[in-house]
N, C-alpha and C positions, 0 to 999 in steps of 0.2 A: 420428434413426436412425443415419446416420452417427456423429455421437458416442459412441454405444452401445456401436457395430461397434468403434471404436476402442479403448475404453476394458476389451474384453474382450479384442482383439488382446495390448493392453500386457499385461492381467493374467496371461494365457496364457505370455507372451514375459518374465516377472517369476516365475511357476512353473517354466519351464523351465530359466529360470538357475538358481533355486535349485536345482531335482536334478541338474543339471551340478555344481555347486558340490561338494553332497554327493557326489553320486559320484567325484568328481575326490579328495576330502577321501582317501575306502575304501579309490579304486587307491592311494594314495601310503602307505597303511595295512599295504597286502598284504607278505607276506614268497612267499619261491618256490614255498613248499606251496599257498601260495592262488591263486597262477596260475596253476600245472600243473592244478588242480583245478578252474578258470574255463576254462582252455583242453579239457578234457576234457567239461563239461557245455556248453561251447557245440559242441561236435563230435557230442556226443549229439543235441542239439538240431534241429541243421544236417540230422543222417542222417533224424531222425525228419518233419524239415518233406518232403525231397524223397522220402522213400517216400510219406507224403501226398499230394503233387502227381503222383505216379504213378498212385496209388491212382485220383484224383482226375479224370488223365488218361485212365485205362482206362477210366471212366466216360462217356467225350465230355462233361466239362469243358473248358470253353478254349474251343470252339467252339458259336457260335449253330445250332444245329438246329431243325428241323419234327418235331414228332409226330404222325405219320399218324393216330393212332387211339385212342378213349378207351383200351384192354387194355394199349398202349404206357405212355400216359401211367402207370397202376398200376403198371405193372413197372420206371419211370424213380423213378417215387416211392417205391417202395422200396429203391431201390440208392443214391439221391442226397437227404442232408440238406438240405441249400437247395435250392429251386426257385425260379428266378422265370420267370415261365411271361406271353406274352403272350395275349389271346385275340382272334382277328382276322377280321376277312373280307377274300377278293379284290379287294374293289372301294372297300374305306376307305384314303384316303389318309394318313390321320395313323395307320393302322399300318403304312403302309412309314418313316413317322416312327422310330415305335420301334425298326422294323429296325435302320435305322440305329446309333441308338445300342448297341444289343442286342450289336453284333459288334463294336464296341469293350470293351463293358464284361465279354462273356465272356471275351475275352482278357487281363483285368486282375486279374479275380476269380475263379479258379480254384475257391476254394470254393463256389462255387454253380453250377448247371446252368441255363444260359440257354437256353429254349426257346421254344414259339411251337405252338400248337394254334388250328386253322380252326371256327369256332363250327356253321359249317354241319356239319362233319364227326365233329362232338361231341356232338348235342344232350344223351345225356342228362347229361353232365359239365357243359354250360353252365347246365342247369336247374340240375342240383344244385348248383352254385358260385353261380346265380340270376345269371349276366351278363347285363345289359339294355345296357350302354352300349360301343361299338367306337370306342378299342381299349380293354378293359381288362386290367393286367397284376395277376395273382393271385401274392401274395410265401407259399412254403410254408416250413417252419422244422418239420424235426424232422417231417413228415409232417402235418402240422397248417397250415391255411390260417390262416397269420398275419395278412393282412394283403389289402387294393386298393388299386390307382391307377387311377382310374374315370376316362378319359379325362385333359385335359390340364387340369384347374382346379388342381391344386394344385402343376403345374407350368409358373405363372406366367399363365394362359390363352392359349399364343402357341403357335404349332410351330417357333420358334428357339429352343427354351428348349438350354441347355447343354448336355452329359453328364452333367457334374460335378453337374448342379442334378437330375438323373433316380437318379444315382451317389447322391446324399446322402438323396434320398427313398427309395428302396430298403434305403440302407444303417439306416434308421429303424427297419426290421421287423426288423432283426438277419438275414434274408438272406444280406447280404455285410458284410465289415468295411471300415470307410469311416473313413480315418483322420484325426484333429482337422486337418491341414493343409487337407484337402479343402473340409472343412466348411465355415471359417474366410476361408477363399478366396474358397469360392463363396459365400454369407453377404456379402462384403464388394461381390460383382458383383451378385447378385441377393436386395437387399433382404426381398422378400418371402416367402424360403425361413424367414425368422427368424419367421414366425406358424405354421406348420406344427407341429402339435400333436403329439407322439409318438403314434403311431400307437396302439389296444389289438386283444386277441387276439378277433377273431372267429373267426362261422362261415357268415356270408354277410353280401348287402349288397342295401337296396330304393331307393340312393338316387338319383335322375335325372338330379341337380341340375349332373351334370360338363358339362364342354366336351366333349363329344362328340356321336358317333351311335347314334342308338336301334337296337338290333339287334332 
């Protein structure tokens, strides 16, 4: 396994240089038309990313929140494209787990709205999601339930598991964007993230079989 981890490191770090290479080749190519004209579309660029994170921010993006109430949760799902939404009770321990991680990773990943809905205070959105296991975090994409993490089996069956190793299974459903350093990083710490199957687009989930607690 090691060897593996390694031998894709290199290959990664052997494409990299290449498009350094090329692009290093392009700038030395450029005359002053083509730089005024690179410095202009990354200025465009630049304005367009921080109205987005405004946008973004207006939303209570950046910060981990509770959603009181299913009509909440409807009216957050319409205003916000990523969701990843935990679903919890007051008395499970491995969902102050994901708290945890939850208000790091909101504040990294802007594009998505990190939240957190009480199953007792939800029933019929729990039905209808069909949550059976606490904690489970529902990843939404485009208002569409993308995707579960049905407690903690597929992140590694322990409650140390990393951010970065919750960060890369999240960033699977397309959620948040989770970039090849992460990946690669955490991949080379925890082994077992490398069987982790690309997630597909459901519309619910019957399966038991997580490290968790039956709700």
């Amino acid at each position: 396994m090691e060897t593996i981890i390694q031998q894709k490191v290199i290959e990664v770090a052997n494409n990299v240089e290449k498009q350094l290479d090329a692009e290093l080749e392009r700038l030395d190519n450029l005359d002053i038309n083509d730089i005024e004209k690179l410095r202009e579309n990354r200025l465009q660029e630049l304005k367009k990313l921080q109205k987005q994170k405004q946008e973004w921010l207006a939303l209570g993006h950046g910060e981990y929140s509770e959603i009181p109430d299913e009509k909440e949760f409807f009216e957050v799902s319409k205003k916000s494209q990523n969701i990843v939404c935990l679903f919890y009770k007051d008395d499970s321990p491995r969902s102050k787990i994901v708290d945890h991680h939850f208000k790091i990773l909101a504040k990294r990943h802007l594009e998505a709205k990190f939240c957190k809905l009480n199953v007792e205070r939800c029933p019929f959105l729990t039905e209808r999601l069909r949550i059976k296991i606490i904690p489970t975090i529902a990843l939404i994409v485009n208002g569409k339930t993308k995707d579960y993490i049905v407690g903690f089996t597929e992140l590694g069956n322990c409650d140390d598991f990393s951010t970065e190793t919750l960060e890369v299974r999240i960033g699977q459903s397309g959620a948040i964007n989770c970039s090849d350093d992460i990946i690669y990083s955490n991949n080379a710490r925890k082994p077992f993230m490398s069987h982790i199957t690309k997630p597909k687009t459901i519309k619910g989930h019957e399966s038991d079989d997580s490290d968790g607690e039956d709700y």
